[in-house]
PDB file of N, H, CA, C and O in Angstrom:
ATOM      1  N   UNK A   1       0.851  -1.186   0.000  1.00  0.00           N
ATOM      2  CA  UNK A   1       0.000   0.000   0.000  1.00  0.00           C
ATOM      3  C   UNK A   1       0.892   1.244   0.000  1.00  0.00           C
ATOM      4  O   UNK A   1       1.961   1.276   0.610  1.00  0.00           O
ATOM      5  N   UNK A   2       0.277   2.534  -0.898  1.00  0.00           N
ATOM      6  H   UNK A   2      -0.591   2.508  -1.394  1.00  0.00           H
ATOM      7  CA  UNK A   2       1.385   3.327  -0.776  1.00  0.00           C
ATOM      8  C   UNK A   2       0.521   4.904  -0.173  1.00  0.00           C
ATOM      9  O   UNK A   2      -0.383   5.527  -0.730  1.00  0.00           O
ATOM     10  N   UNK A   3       1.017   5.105   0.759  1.00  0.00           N
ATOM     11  H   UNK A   3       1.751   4.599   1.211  1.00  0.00           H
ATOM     12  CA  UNK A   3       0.591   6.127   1.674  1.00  0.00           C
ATOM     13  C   UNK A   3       0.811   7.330   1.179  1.00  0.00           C
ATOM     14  O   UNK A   3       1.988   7.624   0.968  1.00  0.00           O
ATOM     15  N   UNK A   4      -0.273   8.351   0.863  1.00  0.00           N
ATOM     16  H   UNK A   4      -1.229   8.112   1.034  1.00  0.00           H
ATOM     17  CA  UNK A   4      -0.263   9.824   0.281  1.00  0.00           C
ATOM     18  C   UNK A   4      -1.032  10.318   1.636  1.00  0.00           C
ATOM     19  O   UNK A   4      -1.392   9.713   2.646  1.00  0.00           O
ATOM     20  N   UNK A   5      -1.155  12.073   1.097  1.00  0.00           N
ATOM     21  H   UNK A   5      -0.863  12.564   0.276  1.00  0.00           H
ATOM     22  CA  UNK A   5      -1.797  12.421   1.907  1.00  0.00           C
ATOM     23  C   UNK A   5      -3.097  12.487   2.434  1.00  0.00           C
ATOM     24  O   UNK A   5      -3.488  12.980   3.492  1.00  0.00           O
ATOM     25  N   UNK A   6      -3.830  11.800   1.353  1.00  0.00           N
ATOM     26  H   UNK A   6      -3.513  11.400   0.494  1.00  0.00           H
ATOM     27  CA  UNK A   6      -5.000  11.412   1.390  1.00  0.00           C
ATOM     28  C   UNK A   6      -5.506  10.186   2.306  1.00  0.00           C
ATOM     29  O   UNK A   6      -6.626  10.050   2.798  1.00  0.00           O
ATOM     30  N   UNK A   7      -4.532   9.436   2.395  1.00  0.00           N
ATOM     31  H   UNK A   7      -3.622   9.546   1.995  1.00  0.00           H
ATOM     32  CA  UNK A   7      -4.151   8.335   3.278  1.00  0.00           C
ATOM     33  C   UNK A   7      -5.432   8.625   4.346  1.00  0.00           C
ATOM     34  O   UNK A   7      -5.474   9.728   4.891  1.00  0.00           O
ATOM     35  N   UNK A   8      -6.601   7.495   4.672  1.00  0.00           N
ATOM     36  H   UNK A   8      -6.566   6.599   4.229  1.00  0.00           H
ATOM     37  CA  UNK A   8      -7.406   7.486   5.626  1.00  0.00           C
ATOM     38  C   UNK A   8      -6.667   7.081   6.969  1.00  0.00           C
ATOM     39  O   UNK A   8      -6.048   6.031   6.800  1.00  0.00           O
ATOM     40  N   UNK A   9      -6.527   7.650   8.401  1.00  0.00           N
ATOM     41  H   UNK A   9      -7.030   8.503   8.538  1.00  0.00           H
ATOM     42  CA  UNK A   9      -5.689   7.223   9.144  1.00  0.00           C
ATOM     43  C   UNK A   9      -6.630   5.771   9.938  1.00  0.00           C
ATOM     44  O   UNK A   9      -6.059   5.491  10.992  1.00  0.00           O
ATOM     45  N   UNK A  10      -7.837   4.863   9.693  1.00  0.00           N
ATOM     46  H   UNK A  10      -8.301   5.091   8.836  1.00  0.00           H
ATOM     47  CA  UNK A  10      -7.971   4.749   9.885  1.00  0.00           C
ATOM     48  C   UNK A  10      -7.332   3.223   9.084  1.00  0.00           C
ATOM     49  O   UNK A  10      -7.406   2.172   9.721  1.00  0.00           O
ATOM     50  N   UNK A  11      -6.697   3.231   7.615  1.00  0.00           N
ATOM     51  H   UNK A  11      -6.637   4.085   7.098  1.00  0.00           H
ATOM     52  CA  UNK A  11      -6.018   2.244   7.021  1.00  0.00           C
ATOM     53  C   UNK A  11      -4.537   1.628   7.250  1.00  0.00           C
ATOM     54  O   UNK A  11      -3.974   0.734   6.619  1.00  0.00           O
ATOM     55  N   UNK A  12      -3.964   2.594   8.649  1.00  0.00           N
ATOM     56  H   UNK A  12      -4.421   3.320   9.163  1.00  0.00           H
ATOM     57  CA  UNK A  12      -2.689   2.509   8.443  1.00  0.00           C
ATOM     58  C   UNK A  12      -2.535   2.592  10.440  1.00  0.00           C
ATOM     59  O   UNK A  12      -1.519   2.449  11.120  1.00  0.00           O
ATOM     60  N   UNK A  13      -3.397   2.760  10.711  1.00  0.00           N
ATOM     61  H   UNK A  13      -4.223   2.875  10.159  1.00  0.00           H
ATOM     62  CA  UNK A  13      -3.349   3.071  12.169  1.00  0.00           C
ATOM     63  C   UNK A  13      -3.192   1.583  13.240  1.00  0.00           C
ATOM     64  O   UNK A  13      -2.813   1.771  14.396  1.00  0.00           O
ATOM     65  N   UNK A  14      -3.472   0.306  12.821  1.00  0.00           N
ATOM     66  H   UNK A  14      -3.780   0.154  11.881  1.00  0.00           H
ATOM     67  CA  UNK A  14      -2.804  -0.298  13.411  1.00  0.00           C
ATOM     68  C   UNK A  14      -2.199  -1.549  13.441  1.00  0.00           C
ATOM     69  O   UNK A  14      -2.443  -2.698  13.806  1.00  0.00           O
ATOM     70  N   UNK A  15      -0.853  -0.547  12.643  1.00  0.00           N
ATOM     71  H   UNK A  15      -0.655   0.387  12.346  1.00  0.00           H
ATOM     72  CA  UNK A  15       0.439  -1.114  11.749  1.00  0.00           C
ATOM     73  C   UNK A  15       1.343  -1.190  13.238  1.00  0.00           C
ATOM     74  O   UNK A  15       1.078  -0.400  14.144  1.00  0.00           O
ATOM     75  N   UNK A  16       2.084  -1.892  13.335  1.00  0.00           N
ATOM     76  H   UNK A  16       2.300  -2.534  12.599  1.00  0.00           H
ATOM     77  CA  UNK A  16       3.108  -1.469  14.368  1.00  0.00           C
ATOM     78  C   UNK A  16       4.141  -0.633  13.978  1.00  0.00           C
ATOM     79  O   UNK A  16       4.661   0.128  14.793  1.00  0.00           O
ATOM     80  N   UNK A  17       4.503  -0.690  12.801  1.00  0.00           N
ATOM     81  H   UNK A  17       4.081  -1.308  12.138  1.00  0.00           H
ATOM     82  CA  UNK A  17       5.775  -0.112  11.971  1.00  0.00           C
ATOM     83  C   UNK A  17       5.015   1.490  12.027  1.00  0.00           C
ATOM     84  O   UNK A  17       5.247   2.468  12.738  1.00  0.00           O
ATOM     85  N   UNK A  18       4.446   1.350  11.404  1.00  0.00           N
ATOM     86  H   UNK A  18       4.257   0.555  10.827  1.00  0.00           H
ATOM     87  CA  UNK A  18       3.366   3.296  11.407  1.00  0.00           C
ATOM     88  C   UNK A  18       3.269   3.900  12.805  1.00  0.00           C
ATOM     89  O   UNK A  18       3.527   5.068  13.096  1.00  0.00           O
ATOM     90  N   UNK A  19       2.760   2.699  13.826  1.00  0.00           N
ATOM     91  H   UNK A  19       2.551   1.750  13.589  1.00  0.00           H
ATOM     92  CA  UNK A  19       2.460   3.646  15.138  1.00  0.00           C
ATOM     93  C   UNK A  19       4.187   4.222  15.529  1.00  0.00           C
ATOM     94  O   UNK A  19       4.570   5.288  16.011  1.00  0.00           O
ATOM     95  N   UNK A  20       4.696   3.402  15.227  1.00  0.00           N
ATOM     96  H   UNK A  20       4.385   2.537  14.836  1.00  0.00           H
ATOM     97  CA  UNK A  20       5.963   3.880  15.978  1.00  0.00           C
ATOM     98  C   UNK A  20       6.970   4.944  15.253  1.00  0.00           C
ATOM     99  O   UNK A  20       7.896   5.426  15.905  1.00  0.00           O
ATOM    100  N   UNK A  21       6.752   5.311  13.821  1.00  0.00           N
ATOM    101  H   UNK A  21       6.000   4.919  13.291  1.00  0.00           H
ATOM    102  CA  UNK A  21       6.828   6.672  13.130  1.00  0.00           C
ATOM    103  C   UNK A  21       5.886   7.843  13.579  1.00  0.00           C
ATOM    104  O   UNK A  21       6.359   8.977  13.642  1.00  0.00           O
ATOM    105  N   UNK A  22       4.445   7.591  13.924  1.00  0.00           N
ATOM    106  H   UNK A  22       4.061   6.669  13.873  1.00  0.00           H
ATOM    107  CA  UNK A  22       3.397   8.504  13.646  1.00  0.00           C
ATOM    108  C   UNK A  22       3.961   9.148  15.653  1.00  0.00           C
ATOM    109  O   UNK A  22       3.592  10.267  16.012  1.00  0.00           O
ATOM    110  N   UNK A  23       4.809   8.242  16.637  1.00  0.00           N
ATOM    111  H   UNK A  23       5.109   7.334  16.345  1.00  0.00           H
ATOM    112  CA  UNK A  23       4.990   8.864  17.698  1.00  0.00           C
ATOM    113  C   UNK A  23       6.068   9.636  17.568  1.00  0.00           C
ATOM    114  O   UNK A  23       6.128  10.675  18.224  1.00  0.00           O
ATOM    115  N   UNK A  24       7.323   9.191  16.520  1.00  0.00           N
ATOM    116  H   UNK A  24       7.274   8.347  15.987  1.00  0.00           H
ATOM    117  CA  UNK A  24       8.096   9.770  16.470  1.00  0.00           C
ATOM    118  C   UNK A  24       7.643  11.052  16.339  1.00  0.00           C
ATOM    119  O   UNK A  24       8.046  11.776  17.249  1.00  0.00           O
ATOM    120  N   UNK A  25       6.625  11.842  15.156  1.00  0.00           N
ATOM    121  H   UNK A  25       6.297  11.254  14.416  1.00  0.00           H
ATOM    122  CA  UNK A  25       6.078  13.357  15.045  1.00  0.00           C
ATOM    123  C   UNK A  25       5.454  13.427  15.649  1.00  0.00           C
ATOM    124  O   UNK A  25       4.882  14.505  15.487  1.00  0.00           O
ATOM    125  N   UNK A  26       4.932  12.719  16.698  1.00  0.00           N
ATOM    126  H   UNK A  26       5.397  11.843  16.830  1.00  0.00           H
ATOM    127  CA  UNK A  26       4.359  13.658  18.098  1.00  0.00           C
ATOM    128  C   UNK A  26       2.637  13.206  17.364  1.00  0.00           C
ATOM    129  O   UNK A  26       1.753  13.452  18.185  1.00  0.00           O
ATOM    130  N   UNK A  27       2.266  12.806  16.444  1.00  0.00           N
ATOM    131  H   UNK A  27       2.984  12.606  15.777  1.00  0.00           H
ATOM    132  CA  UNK A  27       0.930  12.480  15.877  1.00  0.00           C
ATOM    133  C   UNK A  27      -0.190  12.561  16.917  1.00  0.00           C
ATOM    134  O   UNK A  27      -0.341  11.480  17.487  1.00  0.00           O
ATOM    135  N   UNK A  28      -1.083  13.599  17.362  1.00  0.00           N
ATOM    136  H   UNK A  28      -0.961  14.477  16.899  1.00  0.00           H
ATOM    137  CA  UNK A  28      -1.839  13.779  18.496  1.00  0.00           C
ATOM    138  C   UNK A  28      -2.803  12.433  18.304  1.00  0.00           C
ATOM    139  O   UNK A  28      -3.315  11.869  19.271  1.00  0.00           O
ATOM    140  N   UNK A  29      -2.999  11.949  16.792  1.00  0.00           N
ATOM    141  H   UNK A  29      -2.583  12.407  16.007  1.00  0.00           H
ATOM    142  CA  UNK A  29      -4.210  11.177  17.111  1.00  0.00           C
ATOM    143  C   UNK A  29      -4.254   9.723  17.280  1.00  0.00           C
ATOM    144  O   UNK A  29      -5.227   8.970  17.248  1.00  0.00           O
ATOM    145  N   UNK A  30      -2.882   9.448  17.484  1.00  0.00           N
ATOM    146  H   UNK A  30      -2.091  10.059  17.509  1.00  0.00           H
ATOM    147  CA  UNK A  30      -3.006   8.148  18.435  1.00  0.00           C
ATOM    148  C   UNK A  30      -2.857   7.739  19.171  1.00  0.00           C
ATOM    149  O   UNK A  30      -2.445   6.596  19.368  1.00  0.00           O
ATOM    150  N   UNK A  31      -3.292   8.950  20.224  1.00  0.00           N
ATOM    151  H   UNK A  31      -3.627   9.878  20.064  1.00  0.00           H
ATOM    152  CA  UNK A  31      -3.362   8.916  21.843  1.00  0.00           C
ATOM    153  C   UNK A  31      -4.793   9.672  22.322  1.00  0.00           C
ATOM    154  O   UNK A  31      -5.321   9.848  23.420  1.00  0.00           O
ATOM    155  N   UNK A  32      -5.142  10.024  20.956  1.00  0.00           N
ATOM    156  H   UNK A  32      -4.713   9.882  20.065  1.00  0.00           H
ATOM    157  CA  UNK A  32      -6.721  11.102  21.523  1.00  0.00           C
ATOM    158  C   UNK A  32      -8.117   9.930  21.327  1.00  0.00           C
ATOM    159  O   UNK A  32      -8.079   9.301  20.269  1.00  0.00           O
ATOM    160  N   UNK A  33      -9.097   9.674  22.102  1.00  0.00           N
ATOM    161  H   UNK A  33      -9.128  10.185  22.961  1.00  0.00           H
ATOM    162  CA  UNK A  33      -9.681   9.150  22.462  1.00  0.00           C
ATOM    163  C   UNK A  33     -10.877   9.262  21.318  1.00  0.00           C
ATOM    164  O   UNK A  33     -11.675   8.343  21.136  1.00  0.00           O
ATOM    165  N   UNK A  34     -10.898  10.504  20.569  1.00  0.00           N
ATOM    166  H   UNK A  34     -10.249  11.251  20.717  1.00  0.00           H
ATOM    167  CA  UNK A  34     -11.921  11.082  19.857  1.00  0.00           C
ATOM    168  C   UNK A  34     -11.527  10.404  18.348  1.00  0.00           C
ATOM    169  O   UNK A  34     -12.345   9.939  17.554  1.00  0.00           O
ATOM    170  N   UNK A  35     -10.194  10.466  18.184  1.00  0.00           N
ATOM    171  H   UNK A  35      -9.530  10.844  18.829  1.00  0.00           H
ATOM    172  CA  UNK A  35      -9.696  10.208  16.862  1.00  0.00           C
ATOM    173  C   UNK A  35     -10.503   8.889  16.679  1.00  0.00           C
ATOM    174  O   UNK A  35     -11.275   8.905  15.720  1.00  0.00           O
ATOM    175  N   UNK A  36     -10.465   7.667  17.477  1.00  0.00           N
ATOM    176  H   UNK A  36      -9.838   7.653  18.256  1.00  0.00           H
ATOM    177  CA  UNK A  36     -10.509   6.408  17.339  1.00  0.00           C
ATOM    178  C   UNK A  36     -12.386   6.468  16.611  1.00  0.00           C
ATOM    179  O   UNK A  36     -12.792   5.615  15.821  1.00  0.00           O
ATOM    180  N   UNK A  37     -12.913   7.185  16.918  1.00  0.00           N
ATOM    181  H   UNK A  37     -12.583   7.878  17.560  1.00  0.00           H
ATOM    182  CA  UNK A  37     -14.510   7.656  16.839  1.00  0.00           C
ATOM    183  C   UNK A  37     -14.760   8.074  15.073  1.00  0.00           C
ATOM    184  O   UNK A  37     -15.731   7.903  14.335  1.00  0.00           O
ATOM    185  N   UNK A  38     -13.330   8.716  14.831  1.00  0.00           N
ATOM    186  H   UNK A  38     -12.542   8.855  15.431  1.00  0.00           H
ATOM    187  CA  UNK A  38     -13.984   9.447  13.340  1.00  0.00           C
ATOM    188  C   UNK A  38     -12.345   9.093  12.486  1.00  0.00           C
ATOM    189  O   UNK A  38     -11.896   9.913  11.686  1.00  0.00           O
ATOM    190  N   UNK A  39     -11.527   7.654  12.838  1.00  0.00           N
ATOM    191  H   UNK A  39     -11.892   6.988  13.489  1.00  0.00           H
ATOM    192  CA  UNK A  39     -10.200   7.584  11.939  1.00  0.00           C
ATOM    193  C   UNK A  39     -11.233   7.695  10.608  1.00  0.00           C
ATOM    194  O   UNK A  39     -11.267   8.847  10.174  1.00  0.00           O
ATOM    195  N   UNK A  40     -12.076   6.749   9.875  1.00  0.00           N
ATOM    196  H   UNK A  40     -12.049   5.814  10.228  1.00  0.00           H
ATOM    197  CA  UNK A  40     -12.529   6.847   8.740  1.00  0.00           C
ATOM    198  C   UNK A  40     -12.818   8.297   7.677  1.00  0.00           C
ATOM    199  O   UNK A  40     -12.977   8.412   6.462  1.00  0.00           O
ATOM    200  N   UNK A  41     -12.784   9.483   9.062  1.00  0.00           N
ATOM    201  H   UNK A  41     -12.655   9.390  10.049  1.00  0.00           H
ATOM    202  CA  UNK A  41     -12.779  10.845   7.973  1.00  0.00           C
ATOM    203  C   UNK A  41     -11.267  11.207   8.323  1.00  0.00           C
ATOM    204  O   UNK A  41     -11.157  12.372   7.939  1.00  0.00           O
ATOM    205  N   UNK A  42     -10.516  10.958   8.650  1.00  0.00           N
ATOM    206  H   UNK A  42     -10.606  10.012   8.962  1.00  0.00           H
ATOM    207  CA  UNK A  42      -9.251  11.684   9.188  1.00  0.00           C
ATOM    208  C   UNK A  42      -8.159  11.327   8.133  1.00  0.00           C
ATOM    209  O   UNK A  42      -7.692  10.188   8.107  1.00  0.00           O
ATOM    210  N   UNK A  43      -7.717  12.367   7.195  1.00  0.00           N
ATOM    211  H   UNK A  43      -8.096  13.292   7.216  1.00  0.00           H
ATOM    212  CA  UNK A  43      -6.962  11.645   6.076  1.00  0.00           C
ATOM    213  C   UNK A  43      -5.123  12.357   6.604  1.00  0.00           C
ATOM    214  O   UNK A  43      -5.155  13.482   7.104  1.00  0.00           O
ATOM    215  N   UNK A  44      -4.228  11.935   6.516  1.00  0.00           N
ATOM    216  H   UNK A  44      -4.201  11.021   6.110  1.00  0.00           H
ATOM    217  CA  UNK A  44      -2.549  12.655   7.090  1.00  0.00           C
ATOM    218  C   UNK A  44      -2.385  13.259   6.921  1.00  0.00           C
ATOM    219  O   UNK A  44      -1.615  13.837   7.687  1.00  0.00           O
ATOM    220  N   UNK A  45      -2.919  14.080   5.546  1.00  0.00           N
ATOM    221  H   UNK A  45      -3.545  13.611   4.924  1.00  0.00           H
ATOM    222  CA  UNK A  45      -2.786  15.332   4.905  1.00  0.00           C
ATOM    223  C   UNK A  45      -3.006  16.764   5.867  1.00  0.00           C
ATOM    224  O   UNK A  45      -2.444  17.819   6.162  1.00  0.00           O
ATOM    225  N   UNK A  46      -4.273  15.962   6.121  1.00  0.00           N
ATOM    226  H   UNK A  46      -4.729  15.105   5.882  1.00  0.00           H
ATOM    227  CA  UNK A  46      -5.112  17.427   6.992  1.00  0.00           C
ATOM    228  C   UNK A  46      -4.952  17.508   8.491  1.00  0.00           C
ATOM    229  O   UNK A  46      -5.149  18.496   9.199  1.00  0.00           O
ATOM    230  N   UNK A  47      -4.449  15.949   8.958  1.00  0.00           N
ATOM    231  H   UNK A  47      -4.289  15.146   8.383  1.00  0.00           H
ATOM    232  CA  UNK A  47      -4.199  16.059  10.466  1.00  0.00           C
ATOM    233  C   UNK A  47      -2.695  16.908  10.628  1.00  0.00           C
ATOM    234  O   UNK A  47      -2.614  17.606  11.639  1.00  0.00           O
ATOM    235  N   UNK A  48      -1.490  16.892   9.690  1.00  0.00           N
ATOM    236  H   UNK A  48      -1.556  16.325   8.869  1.00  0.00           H
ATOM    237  CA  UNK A  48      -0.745  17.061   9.544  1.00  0.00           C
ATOM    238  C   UNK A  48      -0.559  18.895   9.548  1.00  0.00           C
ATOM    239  O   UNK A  48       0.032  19.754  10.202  1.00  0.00           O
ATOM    240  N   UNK A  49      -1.601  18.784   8.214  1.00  0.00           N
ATOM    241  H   UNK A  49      -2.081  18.086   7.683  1.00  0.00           H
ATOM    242  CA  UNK A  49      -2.026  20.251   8.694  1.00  0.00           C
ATOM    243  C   UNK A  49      -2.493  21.292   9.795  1.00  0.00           C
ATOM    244  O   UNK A  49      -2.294  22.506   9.752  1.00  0.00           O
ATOM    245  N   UNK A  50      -3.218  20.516  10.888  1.00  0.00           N
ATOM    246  H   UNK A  50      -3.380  19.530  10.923  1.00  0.00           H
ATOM    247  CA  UNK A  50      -3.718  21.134  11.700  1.00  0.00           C
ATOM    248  C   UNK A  50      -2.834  20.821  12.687  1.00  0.00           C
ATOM    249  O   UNK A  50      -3.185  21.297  13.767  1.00  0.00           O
ATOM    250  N   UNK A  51      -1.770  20.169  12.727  1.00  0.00           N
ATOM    251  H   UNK A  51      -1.486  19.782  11.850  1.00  0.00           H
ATOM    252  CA  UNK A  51      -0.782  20.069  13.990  1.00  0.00           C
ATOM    253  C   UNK A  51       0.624  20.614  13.632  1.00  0.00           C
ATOM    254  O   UNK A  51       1.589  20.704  14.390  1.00  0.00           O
ATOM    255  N   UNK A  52       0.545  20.966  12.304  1.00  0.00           N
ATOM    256  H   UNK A  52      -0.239  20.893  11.687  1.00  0.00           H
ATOM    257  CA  UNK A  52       2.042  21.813  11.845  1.00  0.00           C
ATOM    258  C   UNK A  52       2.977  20.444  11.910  1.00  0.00           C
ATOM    259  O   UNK A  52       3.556  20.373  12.994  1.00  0.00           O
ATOM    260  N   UNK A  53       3.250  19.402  11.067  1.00  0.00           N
ATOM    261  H   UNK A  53       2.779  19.460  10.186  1.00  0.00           H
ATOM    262  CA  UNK A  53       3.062  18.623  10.693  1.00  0.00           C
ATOM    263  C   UNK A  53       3.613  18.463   9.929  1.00  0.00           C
ATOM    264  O   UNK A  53       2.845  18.463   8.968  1.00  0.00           O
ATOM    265  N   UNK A  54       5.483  18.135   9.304  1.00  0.00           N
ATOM    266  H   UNK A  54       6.108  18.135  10.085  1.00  0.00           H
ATOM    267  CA  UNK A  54       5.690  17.680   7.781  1.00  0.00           C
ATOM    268  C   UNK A  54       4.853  16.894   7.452  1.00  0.00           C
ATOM    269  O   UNK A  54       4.664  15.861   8.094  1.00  0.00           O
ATOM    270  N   UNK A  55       4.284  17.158   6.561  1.00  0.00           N
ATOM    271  H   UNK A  55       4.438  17.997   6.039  1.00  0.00           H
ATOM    272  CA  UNK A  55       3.449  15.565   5.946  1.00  0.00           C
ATOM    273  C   UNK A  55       4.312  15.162   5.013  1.00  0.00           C
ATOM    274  O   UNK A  55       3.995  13.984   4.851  1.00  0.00           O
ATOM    275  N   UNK A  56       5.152  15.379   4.336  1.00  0.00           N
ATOM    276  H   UNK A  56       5.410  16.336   4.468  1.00  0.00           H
ATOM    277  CA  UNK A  56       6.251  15.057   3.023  1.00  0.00           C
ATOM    278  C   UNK A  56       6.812  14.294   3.925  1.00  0.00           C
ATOM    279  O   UNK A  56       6.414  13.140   4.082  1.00  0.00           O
ATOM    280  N   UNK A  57       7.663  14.729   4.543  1.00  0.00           N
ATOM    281  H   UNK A  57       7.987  15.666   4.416  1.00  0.00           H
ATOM    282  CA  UNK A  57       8.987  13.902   5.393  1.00  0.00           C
ATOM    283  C   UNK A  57       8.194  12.649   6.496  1.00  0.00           C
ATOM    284  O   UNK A  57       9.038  11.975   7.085  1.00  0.00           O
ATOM    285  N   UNK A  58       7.020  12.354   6.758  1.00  0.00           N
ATOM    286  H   UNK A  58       6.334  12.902   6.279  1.00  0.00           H
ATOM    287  CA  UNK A  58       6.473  11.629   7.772  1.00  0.00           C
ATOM    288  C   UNK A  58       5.800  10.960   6.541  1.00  0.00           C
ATOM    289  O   UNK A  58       6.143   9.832   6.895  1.00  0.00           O
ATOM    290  N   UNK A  59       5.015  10.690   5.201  1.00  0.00           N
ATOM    291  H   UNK A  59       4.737  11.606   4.913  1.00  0.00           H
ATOM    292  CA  UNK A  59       4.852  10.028   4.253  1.00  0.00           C
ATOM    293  C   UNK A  59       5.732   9.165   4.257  1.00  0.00           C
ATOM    294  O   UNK A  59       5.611   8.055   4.776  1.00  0.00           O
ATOM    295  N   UNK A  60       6.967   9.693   3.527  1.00  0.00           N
ATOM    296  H   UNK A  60       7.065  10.595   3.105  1.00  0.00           H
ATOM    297  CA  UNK A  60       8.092   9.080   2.865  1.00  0.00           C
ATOM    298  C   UNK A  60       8.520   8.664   3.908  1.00  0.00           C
ATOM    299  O   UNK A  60       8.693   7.562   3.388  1.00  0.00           O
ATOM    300  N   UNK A  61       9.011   8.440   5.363  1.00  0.00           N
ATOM    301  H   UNK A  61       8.871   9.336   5.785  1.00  0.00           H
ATOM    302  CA  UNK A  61       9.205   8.141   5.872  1.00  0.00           C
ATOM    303  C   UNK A  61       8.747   6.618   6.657  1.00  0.00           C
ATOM    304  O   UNK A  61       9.531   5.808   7.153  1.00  0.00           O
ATOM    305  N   UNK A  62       6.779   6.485   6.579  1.00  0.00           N
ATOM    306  H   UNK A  62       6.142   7.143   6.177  1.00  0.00           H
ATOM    307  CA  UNK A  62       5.754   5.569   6.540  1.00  0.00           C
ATOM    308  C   UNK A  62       6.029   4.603   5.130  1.00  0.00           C
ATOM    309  O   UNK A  62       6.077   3.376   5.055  1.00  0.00           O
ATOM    310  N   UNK A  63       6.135   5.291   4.409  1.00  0.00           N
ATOM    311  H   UNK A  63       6.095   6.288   4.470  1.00  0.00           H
ATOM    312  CA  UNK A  63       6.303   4.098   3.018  1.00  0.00           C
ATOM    313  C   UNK A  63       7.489   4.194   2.546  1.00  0.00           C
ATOM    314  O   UNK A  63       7.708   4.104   1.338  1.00  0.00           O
ATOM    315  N   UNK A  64       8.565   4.420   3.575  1.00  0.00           N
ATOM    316  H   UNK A  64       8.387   4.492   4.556  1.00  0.00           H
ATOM    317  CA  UNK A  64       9.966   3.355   3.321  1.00  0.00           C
ATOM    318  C   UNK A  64      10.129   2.314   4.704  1.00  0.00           C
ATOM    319  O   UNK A  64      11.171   1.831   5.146  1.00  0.00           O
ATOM    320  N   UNK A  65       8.968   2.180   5.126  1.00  0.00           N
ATOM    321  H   UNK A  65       8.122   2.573   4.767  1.00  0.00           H
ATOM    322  CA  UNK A  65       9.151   1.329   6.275  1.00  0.00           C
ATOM    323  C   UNK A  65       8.339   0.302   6.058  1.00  0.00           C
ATOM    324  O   UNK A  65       8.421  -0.886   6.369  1.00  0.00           O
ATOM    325  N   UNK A  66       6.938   1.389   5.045  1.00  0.00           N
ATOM    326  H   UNK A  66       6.871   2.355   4.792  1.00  0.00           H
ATOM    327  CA  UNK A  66       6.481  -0.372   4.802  1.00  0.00           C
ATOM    328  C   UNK A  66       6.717  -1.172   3.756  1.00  0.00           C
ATOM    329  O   UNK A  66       6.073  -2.210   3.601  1.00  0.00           O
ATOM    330  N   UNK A  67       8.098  -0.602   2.539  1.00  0.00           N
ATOM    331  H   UNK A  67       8.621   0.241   2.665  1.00  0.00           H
ATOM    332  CA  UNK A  67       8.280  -0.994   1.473  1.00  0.00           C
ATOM    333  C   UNK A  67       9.236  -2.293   2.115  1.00  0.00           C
ATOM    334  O   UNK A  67       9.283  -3.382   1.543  1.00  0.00           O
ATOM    335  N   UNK A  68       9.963  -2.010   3.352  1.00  0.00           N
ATOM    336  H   UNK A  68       9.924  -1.125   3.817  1.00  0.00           H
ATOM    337  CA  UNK A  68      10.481  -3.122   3.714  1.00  0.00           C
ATOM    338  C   UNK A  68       9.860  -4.602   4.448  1.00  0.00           C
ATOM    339  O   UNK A  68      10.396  -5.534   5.048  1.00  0.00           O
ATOM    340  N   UNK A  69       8.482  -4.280   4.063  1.00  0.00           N
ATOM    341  H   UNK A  69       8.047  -3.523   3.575  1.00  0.00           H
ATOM    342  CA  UNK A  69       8.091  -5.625   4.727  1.00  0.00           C
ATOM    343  C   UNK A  69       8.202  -6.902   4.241  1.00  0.00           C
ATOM    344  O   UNK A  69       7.833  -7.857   4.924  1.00  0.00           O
TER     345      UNK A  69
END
């Protein structure tokens, strides 16, 4: 699978390889209680956006980790 920013976080959220990138950037929403309620609208692009957020460098970063599986 190849992760853009469109990326639903609800397709990639529980990867072990992803959770442990998405803590590296501090990713608020996989520790917020609310996220788990609405992952299906929550795409990386826009969470990324609203938390100031490389989304380029945390992408590429997600799909060179899962190109190694």
């Amino acid at each position: 699978m190849k992760i853009t920013k469109k990326t639903k976080l609800s397709k990639i959220i529980d990867e072990k390889k992803v959770t442990k990138i998405l803590e590296k950037y501090e990713f608020p929403c996989i520790s917020c209680p609310f996220a788990r309620m609405e992952m299906e609208n929550l795409d990386l692009g826009s969470i990324c956006e609203m938390y100031d957020i490389d989304a380029n460098s945390l992408i590429k970063e997600l799909n060179e980790k899962l190109d190694k599986k």
